[in-house]
C-alpha positions in Angstrom: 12.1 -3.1 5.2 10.5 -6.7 4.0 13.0 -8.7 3.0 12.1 -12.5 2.5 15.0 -15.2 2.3 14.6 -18.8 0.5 17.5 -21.3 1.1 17.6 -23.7 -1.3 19.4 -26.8 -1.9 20.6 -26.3 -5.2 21.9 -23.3 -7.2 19.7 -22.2 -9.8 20.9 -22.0 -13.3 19.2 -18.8 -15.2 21.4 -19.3 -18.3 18.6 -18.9 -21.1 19.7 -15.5 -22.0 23.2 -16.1 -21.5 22.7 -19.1 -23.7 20.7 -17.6 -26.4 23.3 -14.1 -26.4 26.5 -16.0 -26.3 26.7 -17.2 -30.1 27.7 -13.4 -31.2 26.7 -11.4 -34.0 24.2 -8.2 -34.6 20.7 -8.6 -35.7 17.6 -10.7 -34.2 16.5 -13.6 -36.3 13.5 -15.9 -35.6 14.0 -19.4 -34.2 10.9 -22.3 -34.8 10.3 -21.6 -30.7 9.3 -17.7 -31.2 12.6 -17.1 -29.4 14.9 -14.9 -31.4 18.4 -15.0 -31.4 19.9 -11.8 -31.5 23.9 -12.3 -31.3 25.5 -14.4 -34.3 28.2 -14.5 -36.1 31.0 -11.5 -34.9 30.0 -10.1 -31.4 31.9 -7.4 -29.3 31.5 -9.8 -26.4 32.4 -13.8 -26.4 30.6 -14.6 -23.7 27.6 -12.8 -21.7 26.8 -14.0 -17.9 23.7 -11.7 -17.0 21.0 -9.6 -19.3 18.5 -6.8 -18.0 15.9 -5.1 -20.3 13.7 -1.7 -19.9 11.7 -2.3 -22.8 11.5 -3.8 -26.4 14.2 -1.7 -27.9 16.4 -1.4 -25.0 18.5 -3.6 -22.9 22.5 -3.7 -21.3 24.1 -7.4 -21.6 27.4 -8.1 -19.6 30.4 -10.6 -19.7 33.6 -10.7 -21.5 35.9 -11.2 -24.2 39.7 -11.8 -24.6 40.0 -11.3 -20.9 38.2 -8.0 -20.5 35.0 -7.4 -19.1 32.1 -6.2 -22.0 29.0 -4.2 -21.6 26.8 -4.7 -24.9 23.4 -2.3 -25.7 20.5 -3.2 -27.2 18.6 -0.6 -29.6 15.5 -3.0 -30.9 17.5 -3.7 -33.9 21.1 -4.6 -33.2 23.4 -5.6 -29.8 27.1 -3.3 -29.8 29.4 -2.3 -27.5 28.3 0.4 -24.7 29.5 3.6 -25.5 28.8 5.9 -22.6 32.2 6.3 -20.7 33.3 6.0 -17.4 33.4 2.0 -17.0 36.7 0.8 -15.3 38.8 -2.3 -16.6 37.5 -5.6 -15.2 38.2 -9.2 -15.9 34.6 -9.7 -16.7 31.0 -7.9 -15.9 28.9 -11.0 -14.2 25.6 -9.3 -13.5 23.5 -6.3 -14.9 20.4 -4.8 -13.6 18.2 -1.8 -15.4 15.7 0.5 -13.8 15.3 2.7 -16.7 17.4 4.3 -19.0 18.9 6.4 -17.1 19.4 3.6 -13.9 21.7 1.2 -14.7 23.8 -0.8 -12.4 26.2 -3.7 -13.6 28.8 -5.3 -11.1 32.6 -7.0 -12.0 35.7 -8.2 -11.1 39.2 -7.8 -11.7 41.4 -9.9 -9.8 40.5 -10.4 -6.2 38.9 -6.7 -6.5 35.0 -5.9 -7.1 33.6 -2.8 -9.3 30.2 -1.5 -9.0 29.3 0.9 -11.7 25.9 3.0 -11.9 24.9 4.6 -15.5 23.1 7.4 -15.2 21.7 8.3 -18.9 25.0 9.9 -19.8 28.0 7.8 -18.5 28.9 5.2 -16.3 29.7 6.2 -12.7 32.1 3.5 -10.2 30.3 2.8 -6.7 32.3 1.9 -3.4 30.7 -1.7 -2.5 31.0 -3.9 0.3 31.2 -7.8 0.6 34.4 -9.9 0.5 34.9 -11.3 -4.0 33.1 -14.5 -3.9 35.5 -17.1 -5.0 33.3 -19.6 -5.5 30.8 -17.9 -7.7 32.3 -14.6 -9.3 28.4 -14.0 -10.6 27.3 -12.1 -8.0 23.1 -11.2 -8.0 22.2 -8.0 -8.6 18.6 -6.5 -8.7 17.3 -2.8 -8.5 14.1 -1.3 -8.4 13.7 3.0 -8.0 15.5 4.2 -5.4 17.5 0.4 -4.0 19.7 -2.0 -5.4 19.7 -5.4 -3.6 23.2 -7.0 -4.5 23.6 -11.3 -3.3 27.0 -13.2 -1.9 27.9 -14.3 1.2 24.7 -11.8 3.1 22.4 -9.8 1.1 23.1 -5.7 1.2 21.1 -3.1 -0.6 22.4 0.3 -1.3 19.9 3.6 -0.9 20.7 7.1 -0.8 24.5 6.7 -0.8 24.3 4.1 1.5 24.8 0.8 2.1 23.1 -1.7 4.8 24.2 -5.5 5.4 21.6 -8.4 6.5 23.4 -11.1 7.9 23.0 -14.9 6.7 23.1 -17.9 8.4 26.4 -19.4 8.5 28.1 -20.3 5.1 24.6 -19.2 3.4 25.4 -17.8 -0.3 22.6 -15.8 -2.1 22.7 -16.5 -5.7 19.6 -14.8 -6.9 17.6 -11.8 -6.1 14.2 -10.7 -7.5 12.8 -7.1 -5.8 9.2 -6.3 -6.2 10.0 -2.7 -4.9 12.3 -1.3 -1.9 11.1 -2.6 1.3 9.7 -6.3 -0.6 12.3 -8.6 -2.6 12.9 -11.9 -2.8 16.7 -13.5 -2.3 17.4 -17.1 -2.8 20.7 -19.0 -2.4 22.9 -22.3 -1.0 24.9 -23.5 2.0 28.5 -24.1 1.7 30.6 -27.0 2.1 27.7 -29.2 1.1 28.2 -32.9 3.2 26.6 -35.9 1.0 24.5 -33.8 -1.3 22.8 -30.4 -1.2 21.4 -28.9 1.7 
């Protein structure tokens, strides 16, 4: 497998989406920058920390409200509340990945405890994972292409046919961001921690 790592100094921010969903609310409307805002006003979820689309009309948004972790939908016309069964209780859902409609992975945490969940088409499905929580950064990467997800934190693992593998990191190496062309070629980006008189 072709795995290429970039360390970088700083963390990214890819907030845009989160930024743009986090205002609430049901139907798109246009903005003078040809972006649309599609959450305003009341919104199943208060705040959204990762966004993952198949196509125009649909899309899975994670985060939280009130304390309890939220996966929304998109349909093309209007965000609401997932309602395929199956997810577990979580403090909050911090990162989402889609395949296809019927491959769907979204990862979350409840108290020092991670949940991996798959959705299948029909209902949403928990995953043993692996990795220590990251206290730092609770918004751990995720990214999937057909048949392997690539998940981020303190080494990079993937997960294929029921199975999990770990690539080790240098020492105190986080990855915070994944992008995976296909199974054997993805890109993984991330920091080093304690940074000593700036980043490294």
């Amino acid at each position: 497998m072709q795995i290429r790592h970039l360390v970088r100094g700083a963390a990214a921010s890819l907030a845009l989406a989160s930024t743009l969903l986090a205002a609430g609310g049901a139907t798109a409307a246009p903005t003078s920058s040809n972006w649309e805002i599609s959450l305003s006003g009341e919104s199943p979820a208060g705040s959204l920390r990762s966004v993952s689309a198949v196509d125009d009309d649909l899309a899975w948004a994670v985060g939280s409200k009130d304390g309890q972790g939220v996966i929304v939908r998109w349909d093309g016309t209007r965000w609401s509340k997932d309602p395929a069964p199956g997810l577990p209780d979580v403090w909050e859902w911090s990162s989402v990945t889609a395949v296809a409609a019927d491959d769907v992975w979204a990862y979350g945490t409840v108290r020092r405890d991670q949940r991996l969940v798959h959705f299948d088409g029909t209902r949403w499905t928990t995953v043993p994972t692996v990795g220590p929580v990251d206290d730092s950064f609770p918004e751990v990467p995720l990214d999937a292409v057909p048949g392997r997800l690539f998940k981020g934190g303190d080494a990079l693992y993937t997960y294929a046919d029921g199975a999990w593998q770990t690539f080790a990191l240098p020492e105190q190496v986080h990855i915070r961001d994944i992008d995976a062309l296909a199974a054997d070629d993805a890109y993984a980006t991330g920091m080093k921690y304690p940074v000593d008189g700036g980043t490294r």
